[in-house]
VOKE-393416 format. One line per 5 residues: number of its first residue (from 1); their letters; for each residue x, y, z of N, C-alpha, C. Coordinates in steps of 0.05 Angstrom, whole numbers, m for minus. Atoms other than C-alpha are relative to their C-alpha. Layout:
NUM) A) X Y Z X Y Z X Y Z ~ ...
***
This chain:
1) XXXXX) 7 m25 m14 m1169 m1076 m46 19 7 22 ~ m25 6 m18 m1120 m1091 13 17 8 m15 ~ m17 m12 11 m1064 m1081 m27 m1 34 m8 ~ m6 m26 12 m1084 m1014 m59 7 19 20 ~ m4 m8 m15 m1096 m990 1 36 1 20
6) XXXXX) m37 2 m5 m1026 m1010 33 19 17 m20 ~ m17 m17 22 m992 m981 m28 m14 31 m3 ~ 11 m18 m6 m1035 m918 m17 18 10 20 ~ m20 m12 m23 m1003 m914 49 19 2 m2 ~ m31 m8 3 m936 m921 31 8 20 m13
11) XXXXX) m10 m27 21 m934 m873 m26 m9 28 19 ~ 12 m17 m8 m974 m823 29 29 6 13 ~ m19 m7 m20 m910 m841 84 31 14 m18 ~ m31 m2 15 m853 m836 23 m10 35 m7 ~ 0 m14 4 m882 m771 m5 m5 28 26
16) XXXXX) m2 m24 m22 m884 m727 68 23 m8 18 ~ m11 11 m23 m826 m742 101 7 8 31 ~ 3 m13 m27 m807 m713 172 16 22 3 ~ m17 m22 1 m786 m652 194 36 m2 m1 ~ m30 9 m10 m715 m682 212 5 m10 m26
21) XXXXX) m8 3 23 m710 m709 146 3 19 m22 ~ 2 m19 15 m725 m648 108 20 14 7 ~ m13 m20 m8 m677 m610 152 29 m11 m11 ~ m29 9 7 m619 m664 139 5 5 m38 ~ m4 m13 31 m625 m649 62 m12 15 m8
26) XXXXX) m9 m33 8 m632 m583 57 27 3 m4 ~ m32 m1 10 m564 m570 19 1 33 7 ~ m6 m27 m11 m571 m497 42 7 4 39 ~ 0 m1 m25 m578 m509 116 35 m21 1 ~ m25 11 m1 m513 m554 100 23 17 m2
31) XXXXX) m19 m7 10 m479 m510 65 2 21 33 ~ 1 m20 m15 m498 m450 125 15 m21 26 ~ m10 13 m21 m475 m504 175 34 1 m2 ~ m36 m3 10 m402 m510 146 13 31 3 ~ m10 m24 m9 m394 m435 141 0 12 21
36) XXXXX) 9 m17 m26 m418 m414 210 29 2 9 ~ m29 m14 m13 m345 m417 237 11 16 m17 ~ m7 m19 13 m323 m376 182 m13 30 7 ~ 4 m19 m6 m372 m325 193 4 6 29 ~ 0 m2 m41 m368 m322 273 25 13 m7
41) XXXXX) m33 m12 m5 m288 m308 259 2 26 m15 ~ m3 m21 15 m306 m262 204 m17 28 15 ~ 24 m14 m14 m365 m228 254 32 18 21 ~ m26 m12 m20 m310 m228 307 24 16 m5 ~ m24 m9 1 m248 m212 278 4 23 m29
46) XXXXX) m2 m23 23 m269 m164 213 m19 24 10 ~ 33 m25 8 m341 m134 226 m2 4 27 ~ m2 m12 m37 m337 m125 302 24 26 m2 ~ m21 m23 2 m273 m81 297 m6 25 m16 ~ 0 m21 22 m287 m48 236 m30 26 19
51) XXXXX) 5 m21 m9 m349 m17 266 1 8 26 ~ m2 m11 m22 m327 m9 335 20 29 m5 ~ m23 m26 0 m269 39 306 m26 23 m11 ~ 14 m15 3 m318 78 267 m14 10 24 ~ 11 m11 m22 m355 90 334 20 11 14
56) XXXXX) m29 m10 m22 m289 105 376 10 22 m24 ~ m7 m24 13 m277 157 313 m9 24 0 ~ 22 m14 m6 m338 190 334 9 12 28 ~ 3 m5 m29 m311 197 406 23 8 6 ~ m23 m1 m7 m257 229 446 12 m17 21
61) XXXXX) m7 22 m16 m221 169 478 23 m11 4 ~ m31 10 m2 m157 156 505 m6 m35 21 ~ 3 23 m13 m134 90 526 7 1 31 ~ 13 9 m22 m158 64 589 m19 27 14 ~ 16 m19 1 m203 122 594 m30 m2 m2
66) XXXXX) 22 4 4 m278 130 590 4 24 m29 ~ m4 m10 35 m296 163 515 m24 16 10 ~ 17 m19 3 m333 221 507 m9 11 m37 ~ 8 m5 22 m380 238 452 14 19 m15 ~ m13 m26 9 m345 294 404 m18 7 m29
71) XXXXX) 13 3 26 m386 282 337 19 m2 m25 ~ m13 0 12 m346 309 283 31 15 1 ~ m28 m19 m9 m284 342 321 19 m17 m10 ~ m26 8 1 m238 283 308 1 6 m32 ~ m6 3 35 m248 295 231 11 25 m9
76) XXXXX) m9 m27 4 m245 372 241 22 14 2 ~ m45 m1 m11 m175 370 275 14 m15 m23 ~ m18 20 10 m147 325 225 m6 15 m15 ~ 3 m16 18 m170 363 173 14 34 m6 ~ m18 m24 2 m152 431 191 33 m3 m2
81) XXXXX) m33 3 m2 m76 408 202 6 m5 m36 ~ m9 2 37 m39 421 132 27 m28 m2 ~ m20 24 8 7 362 154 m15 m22 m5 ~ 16 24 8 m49 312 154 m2 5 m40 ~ 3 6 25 m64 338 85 21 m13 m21
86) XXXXX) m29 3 3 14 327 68 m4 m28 9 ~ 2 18 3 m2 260 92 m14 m16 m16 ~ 21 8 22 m54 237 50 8 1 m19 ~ m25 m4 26 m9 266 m13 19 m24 2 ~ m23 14 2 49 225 17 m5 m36 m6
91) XXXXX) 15 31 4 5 158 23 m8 2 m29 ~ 13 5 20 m21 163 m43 23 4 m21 ~ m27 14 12 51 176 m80 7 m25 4 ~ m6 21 m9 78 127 m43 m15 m30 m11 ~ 17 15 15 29 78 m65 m5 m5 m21
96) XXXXX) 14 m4 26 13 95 m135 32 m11 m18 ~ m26 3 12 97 101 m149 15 m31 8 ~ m3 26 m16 113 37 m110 m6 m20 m14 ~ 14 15 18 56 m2 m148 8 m4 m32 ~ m8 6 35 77 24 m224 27 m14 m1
101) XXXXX) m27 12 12 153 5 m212 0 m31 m3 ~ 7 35 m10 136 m60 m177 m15 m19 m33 ~ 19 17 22 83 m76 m239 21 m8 m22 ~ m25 7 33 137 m59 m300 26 m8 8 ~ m19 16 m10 193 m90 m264 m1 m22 m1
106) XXXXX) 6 25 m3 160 m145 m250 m8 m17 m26 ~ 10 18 26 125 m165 m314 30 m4 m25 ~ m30 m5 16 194 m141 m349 22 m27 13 ~ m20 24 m5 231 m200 m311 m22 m21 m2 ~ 9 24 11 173 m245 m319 m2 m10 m32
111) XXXXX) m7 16 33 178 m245 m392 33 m9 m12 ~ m33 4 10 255 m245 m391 m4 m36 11 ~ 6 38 m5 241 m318 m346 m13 m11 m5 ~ 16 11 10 187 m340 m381 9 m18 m28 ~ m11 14 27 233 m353 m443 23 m25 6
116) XXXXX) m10 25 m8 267 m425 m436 34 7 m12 ~ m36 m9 m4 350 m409 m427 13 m16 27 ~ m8 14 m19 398 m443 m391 5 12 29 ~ 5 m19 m13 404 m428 m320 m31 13 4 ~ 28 m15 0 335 m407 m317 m14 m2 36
121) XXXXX) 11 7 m27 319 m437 m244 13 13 20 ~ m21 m11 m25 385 m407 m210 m20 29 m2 ~ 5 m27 m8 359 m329 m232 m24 m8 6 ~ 25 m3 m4 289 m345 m217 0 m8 27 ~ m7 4 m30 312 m372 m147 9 24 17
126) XXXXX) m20 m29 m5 364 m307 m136 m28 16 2 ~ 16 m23 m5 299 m267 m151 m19 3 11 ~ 24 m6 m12 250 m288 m110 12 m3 28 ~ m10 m13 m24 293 m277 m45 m10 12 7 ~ 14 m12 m18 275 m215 m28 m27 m6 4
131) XXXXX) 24 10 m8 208 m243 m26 m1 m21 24 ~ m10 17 m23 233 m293 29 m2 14 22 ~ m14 m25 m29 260 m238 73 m17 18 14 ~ 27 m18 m6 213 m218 122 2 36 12 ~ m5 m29 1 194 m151 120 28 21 18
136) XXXXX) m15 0 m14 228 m127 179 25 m4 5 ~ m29 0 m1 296 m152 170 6 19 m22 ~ m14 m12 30 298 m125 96 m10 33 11 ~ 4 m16 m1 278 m64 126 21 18 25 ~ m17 2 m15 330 m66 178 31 2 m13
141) XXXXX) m19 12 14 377 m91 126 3 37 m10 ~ 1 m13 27 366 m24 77 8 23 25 ~ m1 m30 m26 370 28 153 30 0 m2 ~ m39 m1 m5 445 5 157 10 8 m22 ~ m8 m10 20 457 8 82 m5 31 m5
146) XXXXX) m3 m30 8 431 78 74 12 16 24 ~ m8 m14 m16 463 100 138 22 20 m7 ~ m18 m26 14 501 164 129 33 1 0 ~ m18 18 m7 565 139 160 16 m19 m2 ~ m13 31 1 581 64 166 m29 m9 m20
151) XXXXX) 15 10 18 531 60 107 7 m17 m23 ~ m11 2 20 541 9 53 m3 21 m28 ~ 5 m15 27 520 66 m8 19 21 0 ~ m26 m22 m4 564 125 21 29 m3 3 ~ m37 21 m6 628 72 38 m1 1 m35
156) XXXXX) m6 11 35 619 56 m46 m1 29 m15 ~ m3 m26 20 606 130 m67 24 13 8 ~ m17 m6 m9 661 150 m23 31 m15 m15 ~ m15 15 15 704 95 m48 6 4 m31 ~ 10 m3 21 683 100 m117 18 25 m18
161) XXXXX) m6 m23 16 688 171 m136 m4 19 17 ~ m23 m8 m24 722 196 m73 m29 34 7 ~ 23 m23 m5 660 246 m63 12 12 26 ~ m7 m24 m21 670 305 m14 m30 m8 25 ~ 24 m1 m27 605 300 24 m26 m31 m12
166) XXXXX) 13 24 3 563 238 37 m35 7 m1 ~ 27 m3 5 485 230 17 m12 m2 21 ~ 20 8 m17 432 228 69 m23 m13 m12 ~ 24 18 19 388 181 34 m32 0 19 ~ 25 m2 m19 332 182 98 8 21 15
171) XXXXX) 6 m26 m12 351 249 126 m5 29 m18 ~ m5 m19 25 346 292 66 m36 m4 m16 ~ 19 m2 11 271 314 50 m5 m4 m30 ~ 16 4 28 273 313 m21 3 m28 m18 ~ m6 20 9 306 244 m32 m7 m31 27
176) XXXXX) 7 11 m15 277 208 32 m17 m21 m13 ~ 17 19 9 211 177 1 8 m13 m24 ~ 1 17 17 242 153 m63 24 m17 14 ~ m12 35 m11 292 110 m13 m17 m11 10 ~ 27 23 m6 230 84 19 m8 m17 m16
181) XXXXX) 7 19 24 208 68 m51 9 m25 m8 ~ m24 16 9 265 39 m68 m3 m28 16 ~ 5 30 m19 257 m17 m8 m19 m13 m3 ~ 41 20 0 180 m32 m17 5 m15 m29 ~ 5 15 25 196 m40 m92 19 m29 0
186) XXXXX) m20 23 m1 256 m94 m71 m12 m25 10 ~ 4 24 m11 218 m125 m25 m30 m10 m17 ~ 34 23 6 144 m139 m71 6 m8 m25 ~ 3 2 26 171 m140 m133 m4 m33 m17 ~ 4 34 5 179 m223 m136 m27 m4 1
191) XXXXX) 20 21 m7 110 m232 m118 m18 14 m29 ~ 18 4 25 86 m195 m184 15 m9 m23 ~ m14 16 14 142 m230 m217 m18 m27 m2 ~ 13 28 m10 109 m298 m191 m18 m5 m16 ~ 31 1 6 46 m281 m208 m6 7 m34
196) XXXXX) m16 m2 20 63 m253 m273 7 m32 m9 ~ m18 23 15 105 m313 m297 m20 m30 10 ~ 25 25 0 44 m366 m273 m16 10 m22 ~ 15 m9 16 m2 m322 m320 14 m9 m26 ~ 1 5 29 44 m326 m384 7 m30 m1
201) XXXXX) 1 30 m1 51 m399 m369 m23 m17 m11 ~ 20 12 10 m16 m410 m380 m14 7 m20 ~ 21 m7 26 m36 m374 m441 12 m25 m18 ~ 4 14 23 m39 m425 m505 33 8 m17 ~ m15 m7 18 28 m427 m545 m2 3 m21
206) XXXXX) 18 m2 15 m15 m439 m595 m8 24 m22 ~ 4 m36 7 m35 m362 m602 25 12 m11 ~ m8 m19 15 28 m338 m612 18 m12 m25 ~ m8 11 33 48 m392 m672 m18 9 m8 ~ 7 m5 20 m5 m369 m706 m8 30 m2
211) XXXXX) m6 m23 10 14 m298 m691 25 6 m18 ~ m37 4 19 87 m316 m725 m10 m4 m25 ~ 9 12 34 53 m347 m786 m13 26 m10 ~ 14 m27 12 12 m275 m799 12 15 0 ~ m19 m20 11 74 m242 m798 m1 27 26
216) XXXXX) 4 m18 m29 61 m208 m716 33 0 3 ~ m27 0 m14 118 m180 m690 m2 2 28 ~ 3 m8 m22 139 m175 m626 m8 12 22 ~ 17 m10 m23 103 m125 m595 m15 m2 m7 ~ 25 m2 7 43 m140 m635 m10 m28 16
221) XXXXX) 3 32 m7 51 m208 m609 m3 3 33 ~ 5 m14 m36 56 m176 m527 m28 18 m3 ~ 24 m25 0 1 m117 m545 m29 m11 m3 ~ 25 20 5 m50 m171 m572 m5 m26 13 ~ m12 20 m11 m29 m235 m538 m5 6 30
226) XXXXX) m13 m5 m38 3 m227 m472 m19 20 14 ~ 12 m23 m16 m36 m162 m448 m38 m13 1 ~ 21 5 m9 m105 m187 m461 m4 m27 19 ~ 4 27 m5 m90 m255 m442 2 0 40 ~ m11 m4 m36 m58 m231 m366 m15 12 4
231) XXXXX) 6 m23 m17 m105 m176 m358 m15 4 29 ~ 13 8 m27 m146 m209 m304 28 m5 23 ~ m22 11 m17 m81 m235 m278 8 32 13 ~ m7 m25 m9 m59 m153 m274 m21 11 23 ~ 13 m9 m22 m123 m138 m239 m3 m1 31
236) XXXXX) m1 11 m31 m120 m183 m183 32 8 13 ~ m27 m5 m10 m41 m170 m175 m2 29 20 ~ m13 m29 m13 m44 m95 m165 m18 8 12 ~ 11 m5 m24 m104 m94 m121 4 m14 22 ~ m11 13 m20 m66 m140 m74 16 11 9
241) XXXXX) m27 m13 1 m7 m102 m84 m1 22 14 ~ 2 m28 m8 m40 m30 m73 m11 3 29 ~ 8 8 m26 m72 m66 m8 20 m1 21 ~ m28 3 m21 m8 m87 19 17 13 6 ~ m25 m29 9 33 m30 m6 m12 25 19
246) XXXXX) 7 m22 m16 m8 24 33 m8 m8 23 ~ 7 10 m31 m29 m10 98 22 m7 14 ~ m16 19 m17 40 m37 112 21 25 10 ~ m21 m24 m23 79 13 164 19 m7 7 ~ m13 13 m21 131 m36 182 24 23 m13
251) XXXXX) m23 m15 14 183 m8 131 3 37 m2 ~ m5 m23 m5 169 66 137 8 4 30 ~ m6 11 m36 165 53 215 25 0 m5 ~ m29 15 m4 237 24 215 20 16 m14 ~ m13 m17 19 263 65 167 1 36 3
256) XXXXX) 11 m30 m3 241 138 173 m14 11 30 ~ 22 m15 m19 189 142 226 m14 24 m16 ~ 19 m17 12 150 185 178 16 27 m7 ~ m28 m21 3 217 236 178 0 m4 m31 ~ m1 m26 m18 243 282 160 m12 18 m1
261) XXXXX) 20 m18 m4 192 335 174 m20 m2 m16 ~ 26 7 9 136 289 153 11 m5 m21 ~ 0 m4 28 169 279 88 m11 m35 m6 ~ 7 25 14 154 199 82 m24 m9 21 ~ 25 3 m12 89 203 130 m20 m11 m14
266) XXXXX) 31 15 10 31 160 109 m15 m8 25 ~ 28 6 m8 m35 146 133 3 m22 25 ~ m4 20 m21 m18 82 178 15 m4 11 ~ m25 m11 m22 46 105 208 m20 28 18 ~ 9 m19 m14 5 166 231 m20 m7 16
271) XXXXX) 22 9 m10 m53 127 250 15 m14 26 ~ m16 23 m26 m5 82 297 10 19 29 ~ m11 m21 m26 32 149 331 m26 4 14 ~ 21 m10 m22 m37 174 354 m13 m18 14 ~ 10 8 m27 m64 120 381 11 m21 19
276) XXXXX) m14 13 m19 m12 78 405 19 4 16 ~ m10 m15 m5 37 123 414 m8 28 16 ~ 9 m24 m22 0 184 435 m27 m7 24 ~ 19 17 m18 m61 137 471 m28 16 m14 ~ 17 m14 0 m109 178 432 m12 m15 m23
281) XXXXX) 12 30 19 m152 116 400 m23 21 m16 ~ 22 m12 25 m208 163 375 13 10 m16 ~ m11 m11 24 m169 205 329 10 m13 m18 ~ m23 31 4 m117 143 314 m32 m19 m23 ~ 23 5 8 m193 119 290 m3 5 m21
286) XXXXX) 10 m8 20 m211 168 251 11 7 m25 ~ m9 m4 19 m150 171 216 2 m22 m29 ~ 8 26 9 m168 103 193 m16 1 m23 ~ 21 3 3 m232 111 181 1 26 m38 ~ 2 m22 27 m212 174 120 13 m12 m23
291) XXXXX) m17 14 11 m157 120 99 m21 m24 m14 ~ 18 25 11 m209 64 86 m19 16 m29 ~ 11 0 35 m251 100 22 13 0 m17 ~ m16 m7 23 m191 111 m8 4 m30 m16 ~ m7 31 9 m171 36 m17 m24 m13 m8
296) XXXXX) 22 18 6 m246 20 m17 m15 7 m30 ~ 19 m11 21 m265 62 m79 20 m16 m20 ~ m24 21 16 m194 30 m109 m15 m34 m11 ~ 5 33 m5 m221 m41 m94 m28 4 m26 ~ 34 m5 15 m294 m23 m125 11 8 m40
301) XXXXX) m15 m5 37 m255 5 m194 9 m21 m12 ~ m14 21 17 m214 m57 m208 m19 m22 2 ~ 12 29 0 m257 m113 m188 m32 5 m11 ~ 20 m6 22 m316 m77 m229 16 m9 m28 ~ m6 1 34 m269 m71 m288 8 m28 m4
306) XXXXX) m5 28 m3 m250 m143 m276 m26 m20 m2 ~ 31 19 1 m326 m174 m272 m12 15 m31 ~ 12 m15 21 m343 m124 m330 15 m30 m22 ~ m16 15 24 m287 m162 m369 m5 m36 m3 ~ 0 27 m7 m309 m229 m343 m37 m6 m25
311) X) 25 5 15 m382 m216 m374 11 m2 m36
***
């Protein structure tokens, strides 16, 4: 009877155990323990900003200033101006033309290095340079070359084929933004090479012997093959690409300043003049703030059609 009792009690103490023990294995309170510094940095350094600008977009506020309510004036000024609209056009070329060269450039030299040839490590070394070269210099690098002057492109056309009058490659409205192009596509094009040439690495060689034995050709063997097999790989590329490609000001900055008469102006060079340049943080805000659906409805398209393709 003793005994049952004792073994009664034990199975009573094993099956309740203490709050402190319940808390230490909880695998959720573990897991939320590990992330907390992640979120705190993500609280702090994404979702604090993000909606303090939205509020300061709302307001008229220069720096070191007190801010005054305005509602929707900073949207109504930016709007009425037909150069903002001219901006918004210029960001979204820029972007869209940038991205396609970059994509078929890139996948076009990742299948050329993907095929086993001698030499294969020197060009694949040579080509991921400009990917090395931080922005800024290569952007430095390309101001001197297109200079009108002591430019390397006008010294070789001059040289060349003794031309009468030299190009303005960044002062010349109608050929300005495709030299911009020209630089963004030099400097990203390695990284969808990279990315690219890890993808056909890993499809099955498998697949395309026993597209050779059914008598596939070549492009049936890329169109059926290669395209379905990368297409996740394409997704994630060119919404990295279209992220980095439109937010990054260094190379228009350095290059243009948004010249000449607005002709290579985008969205985050404009956003920079007004509020760091002109001190006028609410507007500088809100030009932000018209700039963010564009990339966010982008983001929402590919990484739907990417989970769609995943189901």
């Amino acid at each position: 009877m003793l005994e049952k009792t004792v073994g009664a009690g034990l199975r009573g103490q094993v099956a309740t155990p203490s709050w402190r023990a319940q808390l230490l294995n909880d695998q959720r309170l573990v897991a939320l323990f590990f992330l907390l510094p992640t979120i705190l940095v993500l609280c702090f350094v994404v979702i604090y900003p993000f909606f303090s600008a939205i509020v300061i977009s709302f307001q008229d506020k220069m720096i070191g200033g007190a801010a005054t309510y305005i509602g929707l004036g900073n949207y109504y000024e930016l709007f009425s101006d037909r150069v903002f609209l001219k901006v918004i056009r210029n960001t979204i070329v820029y972007t869209l033309v940038a991205v396609a060269i970059k994509f078929l450039l890139g996948l076009a030299m990742a299948l050329v290095l993907a095929q086993e040839r001698p030499f294969n490590f020197l060009f694949r070394t040579i080509l991921f340079i400009p990917w090395a070269v931080p922005t800024i210099v290569a952007a430095l690098s390309f101001r001197w070359i297109y200079d009108d002057f002591s430019g390397l492109y006008n010294n070789l056309l001059l040289a060349l084929f003794d031309m009468g009058d030299i190009i303005s490659w960044l002062g010349d409205p109608n050929i300005a933004m495709g030299s911009v192009i020209a630089v963004v596509v030099w400097s990203g094009t390695p990284f969808y090479t990279m990315s690219f040439l890890a993808g056909l690495k890993a499809i099955p060689g498998e697949l395309y012997e026993a597209a050779r034995i059914d008598g596939a050709s070549v492009w049936q063997e890329f169109w059926h093959i290669t395209v379905p097999q990368m297409r996740k790989v394409f997704v994630i590329v060119v919404m990295l690409s279209t992220i980095w490609t439109s937010t990054n000001l260094v190379i228009v900055q350095i290059l243009t300043n948004g010249g000449p008469a607005n002709a290579t102006q985008i969205l985050p060079n404009l956003s920079y003049k007004y509020a760091l340049l002109a001190g006028r943080l609410g507007i500088g805000s809100a030009v932000n703030m018209v700039f963010f659906p564009l990339l966010a409805i982008l983001i929402y398209l590919l990484s739907r059609r990417m989970l769609r393709e995943r189901e």
